[in-house]
N, C-alpha and C positions, 0 to 999 in steps of 0.2 A: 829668813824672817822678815828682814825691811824687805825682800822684794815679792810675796806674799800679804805686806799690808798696803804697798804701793799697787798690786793690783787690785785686791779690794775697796781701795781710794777711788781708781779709775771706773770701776763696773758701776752701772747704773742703780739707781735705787730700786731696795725690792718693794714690792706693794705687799701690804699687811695678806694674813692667809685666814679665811674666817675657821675656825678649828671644826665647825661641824662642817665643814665639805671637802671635796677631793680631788683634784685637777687631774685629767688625765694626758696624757697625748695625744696625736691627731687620729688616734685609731677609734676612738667615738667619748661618748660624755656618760656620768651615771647622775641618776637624780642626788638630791641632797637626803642626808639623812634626818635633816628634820622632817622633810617632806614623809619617808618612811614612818617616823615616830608618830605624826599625826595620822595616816591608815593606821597602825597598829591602837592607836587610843579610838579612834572612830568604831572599830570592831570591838573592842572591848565592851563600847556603849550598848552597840546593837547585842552583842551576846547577853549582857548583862536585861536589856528591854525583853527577850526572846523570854528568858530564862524567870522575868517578874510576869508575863503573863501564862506560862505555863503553870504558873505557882496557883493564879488565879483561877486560871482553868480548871485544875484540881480539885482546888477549893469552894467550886462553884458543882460540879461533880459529886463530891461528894456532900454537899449539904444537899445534894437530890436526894442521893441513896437514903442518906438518914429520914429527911422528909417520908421516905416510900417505905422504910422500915419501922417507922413511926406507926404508920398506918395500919387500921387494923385489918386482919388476915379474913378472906373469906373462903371458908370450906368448900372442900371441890362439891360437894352435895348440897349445899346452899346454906341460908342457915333459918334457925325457926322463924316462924311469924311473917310479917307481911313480906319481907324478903327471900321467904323459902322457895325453891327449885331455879334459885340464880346457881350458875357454871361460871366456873371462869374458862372453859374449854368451849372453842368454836362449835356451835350448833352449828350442823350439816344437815340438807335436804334434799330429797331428790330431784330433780326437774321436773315441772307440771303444764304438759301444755292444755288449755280449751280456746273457747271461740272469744270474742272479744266478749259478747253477750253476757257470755258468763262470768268473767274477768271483770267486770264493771261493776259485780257485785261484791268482790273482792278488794277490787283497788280499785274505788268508782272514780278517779283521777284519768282514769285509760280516755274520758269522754269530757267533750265543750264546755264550760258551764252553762250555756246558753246564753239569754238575750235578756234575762230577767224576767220578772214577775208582773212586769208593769203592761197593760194593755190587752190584747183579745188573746185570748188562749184557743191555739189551732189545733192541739191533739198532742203527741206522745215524742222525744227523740225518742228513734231508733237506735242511738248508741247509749243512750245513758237511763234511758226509763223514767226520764223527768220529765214536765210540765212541759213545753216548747208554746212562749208567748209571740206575737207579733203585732204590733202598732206600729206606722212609718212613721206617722207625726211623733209618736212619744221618741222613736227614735234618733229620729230627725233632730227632736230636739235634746236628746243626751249627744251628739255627734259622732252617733255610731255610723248614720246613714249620712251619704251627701245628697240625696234624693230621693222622693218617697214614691217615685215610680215602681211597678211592680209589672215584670214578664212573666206569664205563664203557658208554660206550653207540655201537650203530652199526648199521646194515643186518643182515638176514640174509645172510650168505657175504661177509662181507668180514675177517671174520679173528679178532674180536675173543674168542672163545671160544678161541681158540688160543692166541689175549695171555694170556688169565688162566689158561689152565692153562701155560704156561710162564713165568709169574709165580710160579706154584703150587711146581712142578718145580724150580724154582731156586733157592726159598726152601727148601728142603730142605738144599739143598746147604750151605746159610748154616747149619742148625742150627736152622731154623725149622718149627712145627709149623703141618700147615694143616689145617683145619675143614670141610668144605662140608654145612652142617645140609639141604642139601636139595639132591637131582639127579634132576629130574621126568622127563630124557630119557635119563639110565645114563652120560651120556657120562664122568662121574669115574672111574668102575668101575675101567675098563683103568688109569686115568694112577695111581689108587689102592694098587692092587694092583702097579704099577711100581716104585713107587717105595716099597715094603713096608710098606706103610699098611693098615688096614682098610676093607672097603665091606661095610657091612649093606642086603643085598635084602630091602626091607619090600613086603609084598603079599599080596592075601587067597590062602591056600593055601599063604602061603613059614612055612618053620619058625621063622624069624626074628620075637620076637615082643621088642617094648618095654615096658616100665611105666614111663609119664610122672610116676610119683610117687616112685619110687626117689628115696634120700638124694644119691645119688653119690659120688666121694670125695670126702674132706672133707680143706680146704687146713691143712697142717702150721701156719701160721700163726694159728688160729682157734678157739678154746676150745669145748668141750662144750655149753655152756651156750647162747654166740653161734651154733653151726652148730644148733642144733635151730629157733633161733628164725629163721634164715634158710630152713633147708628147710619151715617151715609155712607161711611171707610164698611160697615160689615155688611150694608146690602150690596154694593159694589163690589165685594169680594164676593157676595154669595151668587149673585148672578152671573157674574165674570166665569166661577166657577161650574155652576150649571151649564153653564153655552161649551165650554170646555169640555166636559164631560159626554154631552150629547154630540159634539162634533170628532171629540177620540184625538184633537191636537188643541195646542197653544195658541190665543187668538190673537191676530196679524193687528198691527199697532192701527190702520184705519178702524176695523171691526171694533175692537175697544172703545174707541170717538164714539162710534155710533151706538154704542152699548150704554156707555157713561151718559151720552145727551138721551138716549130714551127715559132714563132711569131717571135723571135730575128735570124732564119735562114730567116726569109721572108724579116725582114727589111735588115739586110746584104746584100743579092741579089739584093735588087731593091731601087730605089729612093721612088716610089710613091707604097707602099703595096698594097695590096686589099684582101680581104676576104678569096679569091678563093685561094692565095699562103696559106695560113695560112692553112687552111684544109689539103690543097696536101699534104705540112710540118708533119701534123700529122699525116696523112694516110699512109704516106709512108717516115719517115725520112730517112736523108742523112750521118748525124755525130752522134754521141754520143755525151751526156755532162756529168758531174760530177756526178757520182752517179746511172747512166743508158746508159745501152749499146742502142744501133741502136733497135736489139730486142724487150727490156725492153720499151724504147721509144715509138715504135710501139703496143706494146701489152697496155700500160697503158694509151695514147692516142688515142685508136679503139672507143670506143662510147661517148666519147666529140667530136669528129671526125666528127660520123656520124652525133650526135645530130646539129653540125655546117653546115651540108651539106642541110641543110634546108633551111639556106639563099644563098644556092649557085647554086642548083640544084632543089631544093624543090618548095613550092608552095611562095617562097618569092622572085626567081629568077629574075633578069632583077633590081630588086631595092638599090642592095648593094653588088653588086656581080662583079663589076668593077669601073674604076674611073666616078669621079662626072661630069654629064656634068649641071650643074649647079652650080654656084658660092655663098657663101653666102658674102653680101656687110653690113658690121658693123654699114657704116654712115646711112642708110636707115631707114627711123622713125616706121619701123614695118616689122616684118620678120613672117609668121604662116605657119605652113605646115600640108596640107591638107591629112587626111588619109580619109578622105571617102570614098574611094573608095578600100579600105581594106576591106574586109568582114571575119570572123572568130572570133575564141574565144579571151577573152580577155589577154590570152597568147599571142596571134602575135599579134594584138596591142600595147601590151608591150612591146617585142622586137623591133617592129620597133620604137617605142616611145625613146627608148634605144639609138639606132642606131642615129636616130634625136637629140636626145638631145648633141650626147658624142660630134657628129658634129659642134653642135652651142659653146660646152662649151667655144673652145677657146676664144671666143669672148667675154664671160661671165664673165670672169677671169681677164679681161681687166682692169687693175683699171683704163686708162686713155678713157674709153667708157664711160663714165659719167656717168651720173643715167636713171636705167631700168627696167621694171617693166614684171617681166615673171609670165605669165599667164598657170595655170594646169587646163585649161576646163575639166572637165568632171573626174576629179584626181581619182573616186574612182577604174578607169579601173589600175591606174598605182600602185595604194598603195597594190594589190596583188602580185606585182613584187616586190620579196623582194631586187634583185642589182639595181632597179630603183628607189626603197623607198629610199636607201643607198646615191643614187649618189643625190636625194631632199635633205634629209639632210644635207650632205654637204654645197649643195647650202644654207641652212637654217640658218645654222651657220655663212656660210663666209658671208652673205649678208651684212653685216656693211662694211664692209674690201671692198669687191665689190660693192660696191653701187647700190645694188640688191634690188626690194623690190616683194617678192616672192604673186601671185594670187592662195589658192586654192580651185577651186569651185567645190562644191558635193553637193547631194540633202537632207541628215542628218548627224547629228553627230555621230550616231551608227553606218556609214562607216567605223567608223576608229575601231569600237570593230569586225568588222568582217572580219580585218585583223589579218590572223594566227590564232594560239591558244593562249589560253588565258594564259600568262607568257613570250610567245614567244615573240624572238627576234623583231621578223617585227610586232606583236602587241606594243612594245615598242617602236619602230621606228617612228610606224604611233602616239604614244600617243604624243610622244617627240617633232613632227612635229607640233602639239597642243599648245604645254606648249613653243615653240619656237614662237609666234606670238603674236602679242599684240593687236592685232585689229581681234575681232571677229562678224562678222556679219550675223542676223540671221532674213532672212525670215519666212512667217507664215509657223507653224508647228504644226501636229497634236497634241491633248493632250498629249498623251503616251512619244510623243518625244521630246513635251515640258519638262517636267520630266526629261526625262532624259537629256537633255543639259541642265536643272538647277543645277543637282547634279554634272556635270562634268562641268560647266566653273564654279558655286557657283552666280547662278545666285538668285536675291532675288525674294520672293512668287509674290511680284507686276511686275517683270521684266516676269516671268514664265507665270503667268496670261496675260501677252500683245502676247504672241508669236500665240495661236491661235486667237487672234480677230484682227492681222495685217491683213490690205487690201493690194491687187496686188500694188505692187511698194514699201509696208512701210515696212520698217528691223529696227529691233534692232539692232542698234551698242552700242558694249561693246570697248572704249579707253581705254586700260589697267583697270582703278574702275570705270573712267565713263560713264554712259548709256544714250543714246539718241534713240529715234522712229523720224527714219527720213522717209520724203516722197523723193521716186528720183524723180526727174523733165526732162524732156527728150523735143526737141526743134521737131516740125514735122518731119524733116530732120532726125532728128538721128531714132524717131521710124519708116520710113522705112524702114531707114539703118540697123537695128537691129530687124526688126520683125524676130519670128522664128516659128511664126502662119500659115504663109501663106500657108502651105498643107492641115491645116485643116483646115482653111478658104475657100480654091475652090473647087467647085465641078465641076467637068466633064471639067475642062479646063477654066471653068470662076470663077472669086472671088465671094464669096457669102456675 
């Protein structure tokens, strides 16, 4: 016993042991069993949480059923009164197919709504059996359009010269003034002259005689100062462009000097220019200007000179070769000028086209001339004139600014690729003149050319597939993305006014 308590005297002190743990030896360690207890209480919680919202769930369950049991019962056969022949068993039907045509009367949702109500009504969709209005400006100004340009293109005899002059005709009606700077085949004449408009017969031998240099009137808006310096910029473009036209190139930077100083010796001398001083000017200068003596003058001004003496002396003689003896009048609800009676290549229909247009512009320019609507019948004679393509553009651009809403009709859309060569300027011109329009409209057209106006406006397989199976009078119209197959609708009255059958409709002096 003492030597038992003499060892336990000796041995070291023990350290307290906490009763909830367990030491082990160096064969590993186990957690503490409080640590256990707290998992065990933790799971309890969770079971406990699991077990309160299951409860809920339940209980949420079945306040449905009672809700639904609550509710009163309806007979499989329905039951009396406004309620009778309801089922509660799925109605089944068979499949029904028809054409869209017919469908539209069903579910008239199948079709556009169209464009509204507001502005000239052109005739019928063909998808939906409704009204199909169009106005650029009304549109223009809800933002449906971002330009009130308008392409039309389609077959010969499928209608579309009858679209634009009953586009013409009814713009009238709105308070709108229309333009046509050029009508190579007369067909304006009658619709002109219907609708109490002007038409000037320009032709060699007609009394009717233009000067492309006239001031024109001059816009209420526009100071003394700014209109002289605008009428010299547009005879200088007009003549620059005549010399150009009759020459069939670009004139070399001497030729223009001498072009410029004939022109500004002609206005100097006279109040009212004419043609015929401009030539003489170049033929035979008087002064020298900067950069060119009298000589030099004469010598770089000799065949833009002569190429000018065409409209002076030439086979275009008597038509722009003195002052105007006719007036153009702004307020007049329709202005066309008849070239039919022009005969030659479509280089001097150009030119005179030219000459007409530079005439009319002042009035074009007009901002206080309200809204107008210029018509290019037959465009694809002018989109070879590459100073004529220049001076459309123009107009194509300012048209917003002008309240311009530019017509132009041709028979495909591969007119515009067989301007120029292919990179060239006036290919660019005429593509630009394209891609400036918002509203493209497109009579039936052969497969091949359906093709290719799908790949150039991005037209879809079902839009492409409509162009050759449109009937006489129906076009595709493309609204900037959206597409409508409209019919035009034309009232008696207007299709006589506008037939342009009747020569091959009579034989021998009577209608057949």
């Amino acid at each position: 016993m003492a030597r038992r308590a003499k060892e336990a005297a000796d041995a070291p002190p023990r350290l307290p042991v906490d009763p909830d743990s367990r030491v082990y030896g160096v064969a590993g360690w186990s957690p503490a069993r409080k640590a256990r207890r707290h998992v065990r209480a933790a799971r309890r919680v969770e079971v406990e949480h699991r077990r309160q919202l299951m409860a809920e769930r339940r209980a949420e369950l079945e306040a449905l059923r009672q809700e639904q049991r609550d509710r009163p019962y309806l007979p499989a056969g329905g039951e009396p009164g406004p309620a009778a022949g309801r089922s509660y068993r799925r109605l089944t039907m068979a499949p029904h197919r028809a054409t869209s045509e017919v469908l539209a009367g069903a579910y008239p949702f199948l079709a556009e709504e169209g464009l509204g109500a507001a502005g000239i009504l052109i005739g019928q969709d063909a998808w939906s059996g409704s009204a199909f209005c169009f106005d650029p400006w009304e549109l223009y100004r809800q933002g449906a359009l971002t330009n009130p340009n308008v392409f039309l293109a389609g077959q010969i005899g499928r209608g579309k010269s009858t679209l634009a002059k009953s586009l013409a005709v009814r713009c009238v009606a709105f308070g709108r003034r229309v333009y046509v700077p050029g009508d190579p085949k007369g067909e304006w004449t009658v619709v002109t002259r219907a609708v109490g408009g002007q038409a000037v017969e320009l032709g060699v031998g007609s009394p009717a005689r233009l000067n492309p240099l006239d001031e024109g009137p001059r816009p209420s808006t526009v100071g003394e100062a700014s209109w002289r310096a605008q009428v010299v910029a547009r005879r200088m473009g007009l003549v620059a462009a005549l010399a150009e036209s009759t020459l069939g190139r670009p004139l070399q930077a001497t030729e223009r000097t001498a072009l410029d100083t004939a022109l500004a010796d002609a206005q100097a001398n006279n109040d009212d220019p004419v043609l015929p001083m401009v030539v003489d000017a170049m033929l035979d200068p008087q002064q020298a200007t900067a950069g060119s003596s009298v000589d030099q003058l004469r010598a770089d001004g000799r065949e833009a000179g002569h190429a000018l003496t065409r409209l002076v002396r030439g086979d275009l003689a008597g038509l722009f070769d003195g002052p105007s003896t006719v007036r153009f009048d702004p307020s007049l609800p329709m202005l066309s000028l008849d070239l039919s009676a022009i005969t030659g290549s479509d280089t001097l229909i150009g030119m005179v086209m030219t000459c007409a247009s530079t005439w009319m512009e002042a009035a074009l320019a007009d901002i206080d001339g309200g809204q107008r609507l210029v018509v290019y019948d037959e465009a694809w004679r002018l989109l070879a004139q590459p100073a004529l393509l220049a001076r459309m553009q123009a107009q194509w651009k300012l048209s917003r600014a002008w309240g311009l809403a530019n017509l132009m009709v041709v028979h495909r859309l591969s007119d515009l690729d067989a301007v120029g060569e292919a990179g060239s300027q006036s290919r660019g011109l005429a593509q630009g003149l394209l891609g400036d329009t918002a509203t493209r409209i497109l009579y039936n057209e052969p497969f091949d050319e359906a093709q290719a106006a799908g790949k150039v406006l991005g037209l879809t397989s079902v839009e492409v597939a409509q162009l050759p199976e449109l009937a006489r009078g129906e076009g595709l119209w493309r609204v900037n993305e959206r597409a409508f197959v409209v019919r035009h609708l034309c009232t008696p009255d207007e299709l006589a006014l506008f037939d342009t059958d009747s020569r091959m409709l009579t034989i021998r002096g009577r209608a057949g």
